[in-house]
N, C-alpha and C positions, 0 to 999 in steps of 0.2 A: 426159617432156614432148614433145609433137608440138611439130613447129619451122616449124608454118605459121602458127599464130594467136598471134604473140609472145611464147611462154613459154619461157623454157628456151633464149634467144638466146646461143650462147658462137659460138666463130671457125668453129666444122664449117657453120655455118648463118647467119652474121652480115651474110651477102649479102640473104639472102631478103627482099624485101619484106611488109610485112604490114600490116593495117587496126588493131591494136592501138593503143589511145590512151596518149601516156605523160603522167604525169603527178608533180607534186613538192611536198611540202607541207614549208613552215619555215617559222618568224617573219617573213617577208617575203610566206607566202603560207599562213594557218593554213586553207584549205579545200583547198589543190588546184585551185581552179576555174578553168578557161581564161582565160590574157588578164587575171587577178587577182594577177599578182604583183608587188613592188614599189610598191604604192599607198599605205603606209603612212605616216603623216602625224604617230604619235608611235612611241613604243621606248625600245630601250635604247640606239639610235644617233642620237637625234635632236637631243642638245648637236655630237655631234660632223658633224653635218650644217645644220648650223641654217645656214651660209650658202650651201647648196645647193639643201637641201629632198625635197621629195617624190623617190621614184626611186633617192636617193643612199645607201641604206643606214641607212637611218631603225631598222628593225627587224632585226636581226642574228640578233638571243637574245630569250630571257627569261627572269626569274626566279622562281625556285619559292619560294611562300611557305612558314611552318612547317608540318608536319603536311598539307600541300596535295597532291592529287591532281589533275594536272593531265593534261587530255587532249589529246595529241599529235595524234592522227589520228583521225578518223571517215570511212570511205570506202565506198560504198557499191559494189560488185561486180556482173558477176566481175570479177576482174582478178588481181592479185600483186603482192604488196611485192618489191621487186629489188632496193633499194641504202638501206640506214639507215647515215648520217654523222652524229655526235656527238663531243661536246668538251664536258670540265666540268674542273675541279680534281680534282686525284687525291684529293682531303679526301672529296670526295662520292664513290668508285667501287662503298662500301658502305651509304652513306645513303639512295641514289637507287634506287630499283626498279621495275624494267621490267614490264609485262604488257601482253602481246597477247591480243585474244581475235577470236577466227572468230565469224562468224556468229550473231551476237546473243547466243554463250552465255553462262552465269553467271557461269562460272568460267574465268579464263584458261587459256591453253594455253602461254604462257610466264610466267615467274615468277621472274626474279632478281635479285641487284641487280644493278646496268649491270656494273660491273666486270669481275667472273664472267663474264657473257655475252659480255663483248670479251677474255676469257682473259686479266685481269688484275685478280687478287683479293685484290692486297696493297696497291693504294692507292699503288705505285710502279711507275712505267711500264715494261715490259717490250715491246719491237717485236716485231711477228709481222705475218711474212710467208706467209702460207698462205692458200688457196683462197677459202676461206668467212669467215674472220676475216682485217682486218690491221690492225695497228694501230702509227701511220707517226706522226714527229718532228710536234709534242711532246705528241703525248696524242691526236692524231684517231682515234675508235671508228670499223671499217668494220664490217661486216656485209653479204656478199653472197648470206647464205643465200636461195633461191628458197621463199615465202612465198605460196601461192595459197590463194584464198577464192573463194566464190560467189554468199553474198549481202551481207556486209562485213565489215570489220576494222575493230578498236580499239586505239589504243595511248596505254598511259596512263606516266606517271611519277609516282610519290609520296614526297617529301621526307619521311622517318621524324623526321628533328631536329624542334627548336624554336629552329632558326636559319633565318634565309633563305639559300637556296643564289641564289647571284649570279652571272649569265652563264650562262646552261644552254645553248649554239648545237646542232641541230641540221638534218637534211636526212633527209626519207624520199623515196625516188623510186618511183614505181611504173608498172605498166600497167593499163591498164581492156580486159580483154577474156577470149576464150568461155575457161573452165575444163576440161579434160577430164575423165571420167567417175573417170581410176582415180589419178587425183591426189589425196595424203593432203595432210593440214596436219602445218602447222611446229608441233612443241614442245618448250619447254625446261624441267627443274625442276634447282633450287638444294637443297644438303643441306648441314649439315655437324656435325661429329663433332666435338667440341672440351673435353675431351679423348676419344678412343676408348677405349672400357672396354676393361679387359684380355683379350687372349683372343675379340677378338669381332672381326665383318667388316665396314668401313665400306659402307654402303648407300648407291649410285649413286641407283637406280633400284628403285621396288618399286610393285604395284600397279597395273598397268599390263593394262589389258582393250583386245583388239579387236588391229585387221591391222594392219600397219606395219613399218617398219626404221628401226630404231638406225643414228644416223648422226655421232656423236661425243661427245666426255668430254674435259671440262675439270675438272683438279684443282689446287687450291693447296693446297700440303701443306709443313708446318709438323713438323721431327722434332726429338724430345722427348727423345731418347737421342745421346751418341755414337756413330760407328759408321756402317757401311750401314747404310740404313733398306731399299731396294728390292726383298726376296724378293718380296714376297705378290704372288698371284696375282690379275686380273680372271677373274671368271664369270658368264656367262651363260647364266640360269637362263628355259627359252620353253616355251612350249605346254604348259605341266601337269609337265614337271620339278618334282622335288620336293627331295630329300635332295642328289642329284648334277644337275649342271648339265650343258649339252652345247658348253658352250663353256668352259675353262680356258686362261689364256695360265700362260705360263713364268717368270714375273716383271716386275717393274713396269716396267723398264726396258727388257725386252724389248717391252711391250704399247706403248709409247711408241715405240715405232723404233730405239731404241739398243740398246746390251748392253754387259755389263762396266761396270757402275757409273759410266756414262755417263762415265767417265776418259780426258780427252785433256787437256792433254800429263798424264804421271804429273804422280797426288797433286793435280788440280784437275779440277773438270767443264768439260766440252766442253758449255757450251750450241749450241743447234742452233736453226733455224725451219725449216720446209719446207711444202712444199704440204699435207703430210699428217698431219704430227705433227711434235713439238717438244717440246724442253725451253728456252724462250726467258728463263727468270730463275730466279739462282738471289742469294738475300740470305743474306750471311754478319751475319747476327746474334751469331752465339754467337762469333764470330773467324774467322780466315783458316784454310784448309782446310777438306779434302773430309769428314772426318767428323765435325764438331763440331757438338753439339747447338745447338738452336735455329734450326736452318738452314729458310731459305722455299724452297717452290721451286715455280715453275710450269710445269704439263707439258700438253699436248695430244696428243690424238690421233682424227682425222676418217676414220670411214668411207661415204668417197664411192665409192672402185671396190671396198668390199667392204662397203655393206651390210649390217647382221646382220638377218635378216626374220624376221618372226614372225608368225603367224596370229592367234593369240587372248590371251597373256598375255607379259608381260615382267618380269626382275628382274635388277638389276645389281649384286655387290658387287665389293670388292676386299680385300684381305687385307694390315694394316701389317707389315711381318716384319723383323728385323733378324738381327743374331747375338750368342749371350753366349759365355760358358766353353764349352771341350771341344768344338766345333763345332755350338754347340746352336741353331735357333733361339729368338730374344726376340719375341713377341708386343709390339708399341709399341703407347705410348697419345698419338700423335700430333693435332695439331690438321689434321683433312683437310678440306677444303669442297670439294665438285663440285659440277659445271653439268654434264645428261644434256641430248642434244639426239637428239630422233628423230622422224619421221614416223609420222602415224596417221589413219584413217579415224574420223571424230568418231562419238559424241561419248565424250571419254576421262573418267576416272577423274578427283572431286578428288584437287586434291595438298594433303597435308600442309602444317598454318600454317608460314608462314615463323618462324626468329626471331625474337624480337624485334630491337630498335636494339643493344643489350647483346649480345645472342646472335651477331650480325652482325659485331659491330666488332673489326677489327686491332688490336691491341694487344698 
């Protein structure tokens, strides 16, 4: 990002001046438009304002009816989304589904339920403190991923139930200005494996045409077995690889930032957050200890100072591995969901239907 025309503002360049317009859309301002916000006269805040009035928080939130698709933003470009803040009940983290789309296309370029996308796909709050995600006491979604468009963005939410979700608050902040030439858009897809056939390699990422870099993986991973789950290996399968991939990590835990079965102090995991990666939750379902089945756990890992770039094609798996008798590996048939986040020069590949409500749900 050029750090003259207000994109790409971190502390290296936080001084510069620039003509860039910022702007903010939420329930107290569903356009964005200058000098429009706070006008709002009914809500979900307006008992608790009523001897106020206008100004006073009239419109906070709002609620998503059944089966509703509702549109968050309409923005019309260039510019860049910079900061999405959200809050709903953890009930909704898998009901509720996010899509962005660039520039007028058909088909979104992100695609998950919210949850997943804030690296928390169990529907039980997990805090992460890291670059591009954080997610801070008691449930606030951040999202600081840099999100540039050129001629506009959409962002929708769609309530899958046939309940109404109640109090949906959100903030998107953005800037209105020039896009440079060799700047990709932001995308996300959702997958998940539930249970993974035996024997087979949970898919991230597949189908993936045109330029760009992979820039992080988000997994909730649910193990099926007693035992280490952590052998299997991430691969990344680019540019016309076929059979073998040109990227293989060491194990799961290593691909994550840790090693050694993520074990601090013995005999329990050391969950972690950091700038880069994380194992920020782990849910003892099956009972207390580090290897008992049923166990959740969610793990990140963002590649921002290492990029994986690709020209023309991309494929991501990962490999569940545990151990049985004799020091053999066990192929798991684990419950895994991921969120693939990367960068790309439009227009991309559809993505595979989501699950359905059923195919989605914790349980």
């Amino acid at each position: 990002m050029t750090e003259f025309n207000g994109l790409g503002l971190g502390l290296h360049n936080i001084s510069r001046l620039s003509h860039a317009k910022t702007r903010s859309i939420s329930a107290e301002n569903f356009t964005g438009e200058k000098g429009k916000a706070a006008m709002a006269t009914t809500g979900t805040g307006m008992n608790s304002a009523r001897e106020l009035g206008q100004g006073w928080k009239v419109s906070p939130s709002i609620h998503i009816q059944p089966r509703q698709i509702v549109t968050l933003a309409e923005i019309e470009g260039p510019g860049a989304i910079q900061q999405i803040w959200n809050t709903v009940h953890p009930n909704w983290w898998r009901s509720l589904i996010l899509r962005i789309y660039w520039d007028g296309e058909e088909t979104p370029s992100v695609e998950t339920p919210i949850g997943d996308f804030f690296c928390n796909g169990w529907c039980q709050r997990a805090n992460i403190t890291s670059l591009p995600i954080c997610v801070n006491p008691a449930g606030g979604f951040n999202s600081y991923w840099e999100m540039p468009f050129r001629k506009s963005a959409k962002i929708t939410i769609e309530n899958l139930t046939e309940e109404e979700c109640r109090g949906y608050y959100y903030q998107i902040n953005y800037t209105l200005t020039d896009v440079p030439d060799d700047c990709a858009y932001f995308h996300a897809q959702f997958r998940r494996s539930n249970p993974l056939p035996y024997a087979t390699e949970h898919t991230i990422l597949e189908g993936v045409k045109g330029h760009g870099q992979y820039v992080g993986t988000y997994l909730a991973w649910q193990v099926n077995n007693c035992g280490w789950w952590g052998e299997g290996e991430i691969k990344f399968f680019m540019d016309g690889d076929a059979e073998f991939p040109t990227i293989a990590g060491t194990g799961t835990e290593d691909y994550f930032g840790g090693a050694w079965n993520f074990e601090q102090p013995p005999g329990s995991y050391g969950v972690f957050s950091t700038p880069w990666s994380g194992m920020p939750q782990v849910i003892n379902a099956g009972g207390e200890g580090m290897y008992r089945s049923q166990q959740r756990h969610g793990l990140y890992r963002w590649h921002i100072m290492d990029p994986i770039r690709f020209e023309e094609d991309l494929k991501v798996t990962i490999q569940a591995l545990g151990w049985r008798s004799g020091g053999r590996y066990l192929p798991l048939q684990d419950d895994i969901s991921s969120t693939a986040f990367w960068y790309q020069a439009e227009p991309h590949a559809p993505y595979p239907a989501l699950p359905d409500r059923n195919g989605l749900e914790v349980i």
